[in-house]
ROROLO-332964 format. One line per field, with one value per residue (C-alpha): x, y, z; residue in one letter. Coordinates in steps of 0.2 Angstrom, whole numbers, plus 5000, padded with zeros to 4 digits. Layout:
xx = c(X | ...) .
yy = c(Y | ...) .
zz = c(Z | ...) .
residu = c(a | ...) .
END
This chain:
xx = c(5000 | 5014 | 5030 | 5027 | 5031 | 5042 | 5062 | 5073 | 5075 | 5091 | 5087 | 5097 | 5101 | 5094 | 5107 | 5113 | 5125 | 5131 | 5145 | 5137 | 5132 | 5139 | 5131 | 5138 | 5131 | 5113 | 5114 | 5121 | 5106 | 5092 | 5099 | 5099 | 5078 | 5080 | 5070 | 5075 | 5069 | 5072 | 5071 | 5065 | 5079 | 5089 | 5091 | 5092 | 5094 | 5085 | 5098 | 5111 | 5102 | 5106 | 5095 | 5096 | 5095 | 5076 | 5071 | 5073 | 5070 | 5056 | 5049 | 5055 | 5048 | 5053 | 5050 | 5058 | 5049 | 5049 | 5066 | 5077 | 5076 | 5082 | 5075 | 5060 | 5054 | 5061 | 5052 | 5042 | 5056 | 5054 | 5043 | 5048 | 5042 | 5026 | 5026 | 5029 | 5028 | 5036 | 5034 | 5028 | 5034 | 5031 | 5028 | 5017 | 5023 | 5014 | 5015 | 4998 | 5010 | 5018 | 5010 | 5018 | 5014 | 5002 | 5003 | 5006 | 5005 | 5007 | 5009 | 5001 | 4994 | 5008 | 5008 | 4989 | 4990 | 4998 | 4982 | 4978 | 4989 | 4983 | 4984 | 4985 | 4977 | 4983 | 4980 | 4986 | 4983 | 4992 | 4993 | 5005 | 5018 | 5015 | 4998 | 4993 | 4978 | 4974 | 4961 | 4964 | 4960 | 4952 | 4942 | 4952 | 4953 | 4956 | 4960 | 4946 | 4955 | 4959 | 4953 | 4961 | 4961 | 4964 | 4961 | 4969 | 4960 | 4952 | 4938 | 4935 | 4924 | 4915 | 4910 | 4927 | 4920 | 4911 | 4928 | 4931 | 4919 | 4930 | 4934 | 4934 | 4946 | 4942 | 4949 | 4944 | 4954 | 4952 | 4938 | 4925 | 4910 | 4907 | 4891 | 4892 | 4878 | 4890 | 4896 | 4880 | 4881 | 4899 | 4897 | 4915 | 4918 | 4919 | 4931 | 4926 | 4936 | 4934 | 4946 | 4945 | 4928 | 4916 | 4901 | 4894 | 4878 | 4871 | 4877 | 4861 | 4868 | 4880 | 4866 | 4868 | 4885 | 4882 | 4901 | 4905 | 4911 | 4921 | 4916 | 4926 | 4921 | 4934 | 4935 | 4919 | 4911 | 4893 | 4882 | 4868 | 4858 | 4866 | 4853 | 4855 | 4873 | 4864 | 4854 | 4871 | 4873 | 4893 | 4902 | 4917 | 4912 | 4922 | 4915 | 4920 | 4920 | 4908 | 4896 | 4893 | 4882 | 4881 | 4863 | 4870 | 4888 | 4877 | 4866 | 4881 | 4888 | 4875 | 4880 | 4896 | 4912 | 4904 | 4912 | 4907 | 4915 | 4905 | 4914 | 4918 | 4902 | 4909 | 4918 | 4922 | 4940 | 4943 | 4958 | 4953 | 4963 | 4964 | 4969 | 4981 | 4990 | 5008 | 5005 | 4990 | 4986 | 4980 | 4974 | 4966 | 4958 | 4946 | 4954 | 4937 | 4935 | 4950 | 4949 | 4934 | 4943 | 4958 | 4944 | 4945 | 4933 | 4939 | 4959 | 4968 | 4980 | 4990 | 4996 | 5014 | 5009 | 4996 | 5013 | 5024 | 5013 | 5011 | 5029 | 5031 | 5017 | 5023 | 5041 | 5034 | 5022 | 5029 | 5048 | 5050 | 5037 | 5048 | 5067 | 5063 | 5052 | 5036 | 5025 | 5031 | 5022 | 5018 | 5005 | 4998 | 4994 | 4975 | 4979 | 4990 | 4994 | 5005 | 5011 | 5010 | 5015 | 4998 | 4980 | 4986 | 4998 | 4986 | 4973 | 4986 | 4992 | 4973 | 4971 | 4985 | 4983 | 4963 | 4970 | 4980 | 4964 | 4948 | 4953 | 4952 | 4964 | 4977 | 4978 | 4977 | 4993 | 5001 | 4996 | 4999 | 5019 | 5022 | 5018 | 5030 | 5046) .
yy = c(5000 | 5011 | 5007 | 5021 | 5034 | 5025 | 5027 | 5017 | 4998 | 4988 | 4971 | 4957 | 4943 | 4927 | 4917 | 4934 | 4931 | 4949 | 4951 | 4959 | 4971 | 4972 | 4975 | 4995 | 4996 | 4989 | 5002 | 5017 | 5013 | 5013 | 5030 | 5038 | 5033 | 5019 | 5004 | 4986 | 4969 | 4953 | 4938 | 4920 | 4911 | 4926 | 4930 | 4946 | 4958 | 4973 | 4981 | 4983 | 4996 | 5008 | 5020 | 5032 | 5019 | 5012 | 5029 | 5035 | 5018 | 5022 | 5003 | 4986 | 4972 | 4956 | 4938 | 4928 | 4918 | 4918 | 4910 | 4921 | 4938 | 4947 | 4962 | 4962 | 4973 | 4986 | 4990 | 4999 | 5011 | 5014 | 5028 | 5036 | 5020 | 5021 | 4999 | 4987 | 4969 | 4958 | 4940 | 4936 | 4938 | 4928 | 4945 | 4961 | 4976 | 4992 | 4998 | 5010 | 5028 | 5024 | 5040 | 5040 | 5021 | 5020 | 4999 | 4984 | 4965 | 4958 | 4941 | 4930 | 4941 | 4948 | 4964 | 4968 | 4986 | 4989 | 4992 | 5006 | 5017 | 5033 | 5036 | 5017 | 5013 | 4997 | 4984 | 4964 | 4952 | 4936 | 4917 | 4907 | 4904 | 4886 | 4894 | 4891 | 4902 | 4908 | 4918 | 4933 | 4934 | 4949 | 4957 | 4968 | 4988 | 4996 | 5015 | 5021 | 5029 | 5009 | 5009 | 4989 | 4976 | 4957 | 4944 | 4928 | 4922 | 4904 | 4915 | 4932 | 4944 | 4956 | 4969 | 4977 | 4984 | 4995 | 5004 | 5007 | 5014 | 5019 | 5003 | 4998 | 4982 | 4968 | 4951 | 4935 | 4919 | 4903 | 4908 | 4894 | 4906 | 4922 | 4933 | 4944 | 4954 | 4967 | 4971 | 4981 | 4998 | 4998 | 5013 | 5011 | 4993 | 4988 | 4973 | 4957 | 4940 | 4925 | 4911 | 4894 | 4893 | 4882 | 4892 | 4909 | 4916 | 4933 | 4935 | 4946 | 4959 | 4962 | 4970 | 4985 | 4988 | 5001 | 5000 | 4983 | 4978 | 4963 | 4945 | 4930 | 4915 | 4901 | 4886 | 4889 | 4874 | 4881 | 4897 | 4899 | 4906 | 4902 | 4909 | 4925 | 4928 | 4928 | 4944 | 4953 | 4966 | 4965 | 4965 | 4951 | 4935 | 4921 | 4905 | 4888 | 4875 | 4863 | 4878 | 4878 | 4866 | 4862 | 4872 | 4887 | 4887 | 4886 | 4901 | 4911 | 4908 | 4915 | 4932 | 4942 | 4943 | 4929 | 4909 | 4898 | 4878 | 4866 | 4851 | 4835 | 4821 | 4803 | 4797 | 4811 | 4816 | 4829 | 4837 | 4847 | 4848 | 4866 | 4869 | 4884 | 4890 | 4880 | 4869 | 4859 | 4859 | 4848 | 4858 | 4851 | 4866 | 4854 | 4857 | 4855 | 4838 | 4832 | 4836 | 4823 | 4809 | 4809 | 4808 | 4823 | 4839 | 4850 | 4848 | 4862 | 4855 | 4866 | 4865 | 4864 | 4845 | 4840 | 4844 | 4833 | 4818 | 4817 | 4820 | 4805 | 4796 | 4801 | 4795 | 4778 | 4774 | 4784 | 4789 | 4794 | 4807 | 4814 | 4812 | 4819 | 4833 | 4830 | 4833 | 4851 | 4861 | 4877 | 4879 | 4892 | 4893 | 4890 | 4876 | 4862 | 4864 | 4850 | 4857 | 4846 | 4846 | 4841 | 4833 | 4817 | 4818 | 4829 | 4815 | 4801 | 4812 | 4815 | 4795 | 4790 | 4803 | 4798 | 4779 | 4788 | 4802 | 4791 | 4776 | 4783 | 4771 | 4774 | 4790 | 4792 | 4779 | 4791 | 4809 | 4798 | 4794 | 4812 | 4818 | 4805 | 4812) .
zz = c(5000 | 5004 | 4994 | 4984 | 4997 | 5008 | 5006 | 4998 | 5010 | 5013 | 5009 | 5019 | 5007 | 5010 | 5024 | 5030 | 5043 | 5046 | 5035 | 5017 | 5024 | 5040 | 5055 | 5054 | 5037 | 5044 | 5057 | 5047 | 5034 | 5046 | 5055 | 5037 | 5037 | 5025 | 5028 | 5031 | 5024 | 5034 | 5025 | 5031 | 5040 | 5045 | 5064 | 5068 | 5084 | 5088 | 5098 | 5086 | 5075 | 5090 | 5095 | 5082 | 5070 | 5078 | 5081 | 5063 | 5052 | 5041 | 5038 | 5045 | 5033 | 5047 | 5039 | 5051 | 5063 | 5083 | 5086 | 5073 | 5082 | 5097 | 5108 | 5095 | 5108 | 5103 | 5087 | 5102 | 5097 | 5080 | 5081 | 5063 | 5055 | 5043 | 5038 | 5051 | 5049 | 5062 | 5070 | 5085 | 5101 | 5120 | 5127 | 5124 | 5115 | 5113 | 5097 | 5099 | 5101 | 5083 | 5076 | 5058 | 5058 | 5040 | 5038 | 5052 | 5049 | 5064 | 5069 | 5081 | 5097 | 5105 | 5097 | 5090 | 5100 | 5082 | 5078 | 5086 | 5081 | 5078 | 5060 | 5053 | 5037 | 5034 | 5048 | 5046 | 5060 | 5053 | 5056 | 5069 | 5057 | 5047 | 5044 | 5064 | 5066 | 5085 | 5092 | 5102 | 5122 | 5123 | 5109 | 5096 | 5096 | 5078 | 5073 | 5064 | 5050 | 5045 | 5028 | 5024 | 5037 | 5036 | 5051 | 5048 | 5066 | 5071 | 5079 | 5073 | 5083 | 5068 | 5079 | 5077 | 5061 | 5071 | 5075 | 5056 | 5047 | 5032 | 5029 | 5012 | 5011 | 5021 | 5020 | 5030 | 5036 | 5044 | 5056 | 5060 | 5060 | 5052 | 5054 | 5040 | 5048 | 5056 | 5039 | 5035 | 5032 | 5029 | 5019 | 5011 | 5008 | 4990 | 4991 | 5004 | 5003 | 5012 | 5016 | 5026 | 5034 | 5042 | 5040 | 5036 | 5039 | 5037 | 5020 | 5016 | 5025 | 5011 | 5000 | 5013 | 5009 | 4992 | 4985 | 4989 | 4970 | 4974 | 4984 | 4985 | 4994 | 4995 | 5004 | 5012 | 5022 | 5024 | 5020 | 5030 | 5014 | 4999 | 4986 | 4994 | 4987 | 4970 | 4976 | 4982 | 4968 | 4964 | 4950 | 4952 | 4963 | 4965 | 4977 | 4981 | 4994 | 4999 | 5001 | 4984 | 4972 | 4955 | 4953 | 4961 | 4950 | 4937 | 4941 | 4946 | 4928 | 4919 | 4926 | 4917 | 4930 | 4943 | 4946 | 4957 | 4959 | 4966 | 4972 | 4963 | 4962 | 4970 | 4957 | 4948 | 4945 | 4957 | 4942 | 4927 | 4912 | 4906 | 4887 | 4882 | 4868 | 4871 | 4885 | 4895 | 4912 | 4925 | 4940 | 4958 | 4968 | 4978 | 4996 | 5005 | 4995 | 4998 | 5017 | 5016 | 5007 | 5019 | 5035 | 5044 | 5033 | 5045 | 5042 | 5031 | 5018 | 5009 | 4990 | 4994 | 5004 | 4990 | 4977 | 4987 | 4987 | 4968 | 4966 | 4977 | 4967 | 4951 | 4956 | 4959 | 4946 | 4932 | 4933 | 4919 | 4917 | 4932 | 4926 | 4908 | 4915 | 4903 | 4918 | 4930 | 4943 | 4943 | 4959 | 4968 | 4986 | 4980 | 4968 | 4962 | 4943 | 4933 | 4916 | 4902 | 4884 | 4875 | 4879 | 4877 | 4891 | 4902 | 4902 | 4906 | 4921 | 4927 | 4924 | 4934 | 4949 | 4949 | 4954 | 4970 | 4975 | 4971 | 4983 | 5002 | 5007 | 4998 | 4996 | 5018 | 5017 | 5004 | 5015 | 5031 | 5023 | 5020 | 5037 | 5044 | 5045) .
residu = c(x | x | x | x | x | x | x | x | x | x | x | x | x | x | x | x | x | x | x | x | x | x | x | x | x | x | x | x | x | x | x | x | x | x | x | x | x | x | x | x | x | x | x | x | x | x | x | x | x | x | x | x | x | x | x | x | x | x | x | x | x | x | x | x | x | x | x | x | x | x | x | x | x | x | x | x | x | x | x | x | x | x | x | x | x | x | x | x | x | x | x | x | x | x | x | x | x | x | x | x | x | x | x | x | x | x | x | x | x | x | x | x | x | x | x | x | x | x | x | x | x | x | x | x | x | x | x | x | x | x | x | x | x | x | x | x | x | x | x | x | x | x | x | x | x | x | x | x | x | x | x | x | x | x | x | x | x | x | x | x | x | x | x | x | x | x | x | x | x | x | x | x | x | x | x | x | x | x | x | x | x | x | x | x | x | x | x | x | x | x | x | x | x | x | x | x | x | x | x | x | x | x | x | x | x | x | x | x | x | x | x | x | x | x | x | x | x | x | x | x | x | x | x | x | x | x | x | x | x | x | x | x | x | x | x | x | x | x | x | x | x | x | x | x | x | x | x | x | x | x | x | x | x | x | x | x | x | x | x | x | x | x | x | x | x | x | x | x | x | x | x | x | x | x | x | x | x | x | x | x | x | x | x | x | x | x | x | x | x | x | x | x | x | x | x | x | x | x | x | x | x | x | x | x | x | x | x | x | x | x | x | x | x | x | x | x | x | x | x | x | x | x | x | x | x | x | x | x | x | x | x | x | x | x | x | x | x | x | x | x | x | x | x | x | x | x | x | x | x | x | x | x | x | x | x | x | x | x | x | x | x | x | x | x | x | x | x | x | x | x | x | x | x) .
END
């Protein structure tokens, strides 16, 4: 949201040990007002920026988890910076007198007092890291002059949009209920996305929001009122989950700029085989599905886990698809893609993969293998 107007950052190589750049040249960037981007894997500590140097950083873009940083306690300090994102912590910060802060992400519930600082616009409460979600003690004070905010929480307590009535982005993760009904009469909101959710109700409420432009629900378990998405006047829609049925996928594409997925029928092939100009894919996006088949409808499994069972599938059954590359991935965090060279590969890939996902047994052994380390 910011990296137009913020200074230049010094970016940490991957691996950083403190030698290119030194530790001096970390601290004489951050008392010059630059910014500073932490990678994953890289421990760092607090302390050695100096107090010049956390007075005066502008943004501090921190990657690394828990156990790879020192003092983090002292971004309390940083009271020139206008970006924040940090890990977690064991122990409380406040962060709520960070008066030129402008956008936090936050991880885990140590530091949430992020949030109210007083002329925040951005506001990201983020999961554990391995995609962990928590829920927050004690319910969540936001400024009002929030205009973006995004709650990656197992329970998420909706009456904090009553704080931010200028809120026009709002994005929603891994909570096991929603009632959309506090979202009524948010004046500002044109773009809502859902994530991860057992069930949502109140979704009639969204006809009171007059700019809301923009819906996405994915992964969704349950609606309360299905039918009454199709009466919510927006532009782009995007759904999927077990939520969604054939009857409604098919209403929803009957209307310009809207999508909806059912899942697969028993017995269907749970990939789809997608046709482009120079290459064919084979793409799996039913999470919710495949939740189901492995026993537990509740677990969260992730692309990257879903990859590494084909590739160990793939690698058994047929080795040399794998060593001469004519099947690749290319997956997203929202699906698992294989690249191949024509239709007649593509359909051999789906065949052989449907033998793995379509028999319940197997395909718990093959998940169960992974797990194991």
């Amino acid at each position: 949201m910011l990296d137009g107007a913020l200074p230049p950052k010094l970016e940490l190589p991957p691996e950083w040990a403190g030698l290119e750049p030194t530790w001096e040249q970390v601290r004489q960037a951050a008392e010059l007002g630059m910014g500073i981007y932490i990678p994953y894997g890289v421990w760092f500590d607090y302390a050695r920026l100096g107090d010049a140097g956390l007075a005066r950083l502008s943004s501090l873009d921190c990657r690394a988890v828990m156990d790879e940083h020192d003092n983090v306690e002292l971004v309390a300090h940083m009271t020139s910076a206008m970006l924040l994102t940090v890990a977690s912590t064991q122990h409380e910060v406040d962060l709520s007198h960070l008066t030129n802060l402008r956008e936090a992400g936050v991880c885990g519930p140590a530091m949430v007092s992020a949030g109210r600082a007083p002329q925040l616009e951005s506001f990201s409460v983020m999961s554990m890291p391995g995609g962990r979600r928590f829920a927050l003690r004690e319910p969540l004070v936001v400024s009002p002059t929030v205009t973006e905010l995004v709650l990656e929480l197992s329970r998420i307590d909706l009456r904090v949009l009553e704080q931010v009535p200028a809120l026009e982005y709002l994005a929603l993760d891994g909570a096991a209920e929603l009632d959309l009904s506090y979202l009524a009469g948010l004046s500002e909101l044109t773009k809502l996305r859902i994530f991860r959710t057992r069930r949502v109700r109140g979704v009639e409420a969204l006809r009171a929001c007059p700019r809301l432009e923009w819906l996405e629900f994915n992964y969704v378990a349950e609606i309360d009122d299905l039918n009454a998405l199709l009466t919510v006047p927006v532009e782009v829609f995007s759904g999927s989950g077990k939520a969604f049925t054939p009857e409604f996928a098919e209403a929803a594409a009957s209307k310009p700029r809207w999508y909806a997925k059912a899942p697969p029928q028993p017995k269907q092939s749970p990939f789809e085989i997608r046709a482009g100009e120079e290459v064919v894919e084979v793409a799996f996006t039913a999470f919710d599905w495949l939740a189901g088949q492995l026993g537990d409808e509740d677990a969260e499994v992730y692309s990257g886990d879903i990859e590494d069972v084909i590739s160990a599938y793939l690698g058994k059954t047929h080795p040399e698809w794998v060593s001469t590359r004519l099947v690749q991935f290319d997956s997203e965090a929202e699906q698992v893609v294989l690249i191949t060279p024509n239709t007649e590969v593509a359909q051999n890939v789906r065949a052989a993969l449907d033998k793995l996902f379509l028999n319940k047994r197997q395909l718990r052994r093959a998940f169960a293998d992974h797990a194991t380390p």
